[in-house]
N, C-alpha and C positions, 0 to 999 in steps of 0.2 A: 541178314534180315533188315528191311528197312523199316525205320521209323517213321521216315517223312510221310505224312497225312493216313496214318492206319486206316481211316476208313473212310477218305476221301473227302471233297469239296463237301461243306454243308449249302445248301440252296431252300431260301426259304421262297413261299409263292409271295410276290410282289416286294421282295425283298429287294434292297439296293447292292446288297454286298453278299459275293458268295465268302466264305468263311474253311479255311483249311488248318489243321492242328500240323506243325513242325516241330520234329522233339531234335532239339541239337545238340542232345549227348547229356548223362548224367553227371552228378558231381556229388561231392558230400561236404554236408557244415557241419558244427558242431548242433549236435540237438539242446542241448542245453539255452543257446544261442536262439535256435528257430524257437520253439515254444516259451521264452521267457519266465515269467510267473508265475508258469502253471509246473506244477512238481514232477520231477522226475518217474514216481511213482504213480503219477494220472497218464501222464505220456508213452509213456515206457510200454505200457499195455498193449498199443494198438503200432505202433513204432519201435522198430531194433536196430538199434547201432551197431556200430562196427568196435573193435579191443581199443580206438582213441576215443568215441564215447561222441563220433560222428553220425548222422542220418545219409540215407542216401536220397535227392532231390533230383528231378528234370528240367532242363532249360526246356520251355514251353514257350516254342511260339508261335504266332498267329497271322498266316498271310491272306489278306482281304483281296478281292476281285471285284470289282466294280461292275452293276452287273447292267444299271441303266445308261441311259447315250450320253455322250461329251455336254459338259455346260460350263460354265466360266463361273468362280467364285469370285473373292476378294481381289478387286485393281484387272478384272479380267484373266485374271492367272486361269487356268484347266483346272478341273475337280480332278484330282490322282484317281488314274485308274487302277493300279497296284500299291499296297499298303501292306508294310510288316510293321507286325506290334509283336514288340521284344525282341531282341538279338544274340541271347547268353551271353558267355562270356569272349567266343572267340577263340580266338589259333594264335594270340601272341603270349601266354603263359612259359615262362621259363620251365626246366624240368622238374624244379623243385617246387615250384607252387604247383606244377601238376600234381605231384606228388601229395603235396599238402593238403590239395583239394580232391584228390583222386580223382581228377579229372580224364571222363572219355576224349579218348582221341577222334574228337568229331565236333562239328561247329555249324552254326548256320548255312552254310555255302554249301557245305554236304548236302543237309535235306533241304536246300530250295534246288541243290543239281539231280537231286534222285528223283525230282517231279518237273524235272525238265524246266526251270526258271531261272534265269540269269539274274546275279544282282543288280547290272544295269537295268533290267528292266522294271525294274522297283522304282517307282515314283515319291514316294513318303515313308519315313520311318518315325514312328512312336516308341519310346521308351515312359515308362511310369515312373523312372528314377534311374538316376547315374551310378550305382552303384556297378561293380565288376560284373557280377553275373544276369544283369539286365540290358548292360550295355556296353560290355566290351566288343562285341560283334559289331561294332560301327566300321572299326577297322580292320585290317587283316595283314598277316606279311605278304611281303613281295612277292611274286612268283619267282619260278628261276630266270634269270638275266635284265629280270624284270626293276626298275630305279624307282624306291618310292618318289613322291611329289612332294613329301614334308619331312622333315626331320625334326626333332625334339633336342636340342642345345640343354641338358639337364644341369648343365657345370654352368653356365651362363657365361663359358665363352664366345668370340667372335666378337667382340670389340663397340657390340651397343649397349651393354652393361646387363646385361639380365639374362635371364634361359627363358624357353616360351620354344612355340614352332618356328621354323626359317624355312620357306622354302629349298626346297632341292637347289643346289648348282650356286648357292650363297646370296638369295634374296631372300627378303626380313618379312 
């Protein structure tokens, strides 16, 4: 069953941007965590958790389509004609945060491939905040034989004193 856009492009009349729902796989928090302040006992009613005392959530995202002609913004730059807003959390999760988070085995790339859109062809990306399941979908692993461009030096070896990204093939 696909997820990607259940019930297709939204188009309003004289709208600028058509509008499509991307669901890129469930995950679960702790509910306790999502509702905050509000008692278990208020919440609980209309929400059920799972035996850790997790909710189950949807990465929800939101790919725009430009729907008026080319114009030049800011410095002459192009208005983006493709726009995602949110990206979940992505396909780099080890198995144990999977597990942690009960994460679907499914990521933005899926439903933008099950509506036929390449992520090159995406012009802009909006996230609301850096957190894991908003914005880990920036990145993705390699494909097969495929050489990332960046690598992450976490120990802060290779001899400039710090960790940070280094380029691929030993540029800084």
């Amino acid at each position: 069953m696909s997820n990607a856009g259940e019930s297709g492009p939204v188009e309003v009349p004289e709208a600028r941007w058509s509008a499509q729902l991307l669901r890129a796989g469930t995950f679960k928090l702790d509910g306790g965590s999502m509702f905050g302040l509000i008692p278990r006992t208020v919440w609980s009613r209309s929400v059920s958790t799972d035996d850790r005392g997790r909710i189950t959530v949807q990465h929800n995202c939101l790919l725009l389509d430009r729907l008026t002609p080319d114009r030049d913004i800011d410095g002459g730059k192009p208005e983006p004609k493709r726009v995602l807003v949110e990206c979940g959390t992505g396909n780099k999760l080890d198995a144990k945060m999977r597990e942690v988070f009960d994460l679907e085995d499914r990521w933005v790339g899926d439903a933008l491939s099950e509506i036929g859109v390449t992520p090159e062809s995406i012009d802009a990306v909006v996230v609301s905040h850096l957190h894991f399941d908003h914005a880990g979908g920036l990145t993705r692993l390699p494909r097969a034989g495929e050489k990332p461009d960046w690598v992450v030096d976490a120990h802060g070896g290779g001899g400039d004193g710090g960790g940070g990204p280094k380029q691929a093939g030993g540029g800084g």
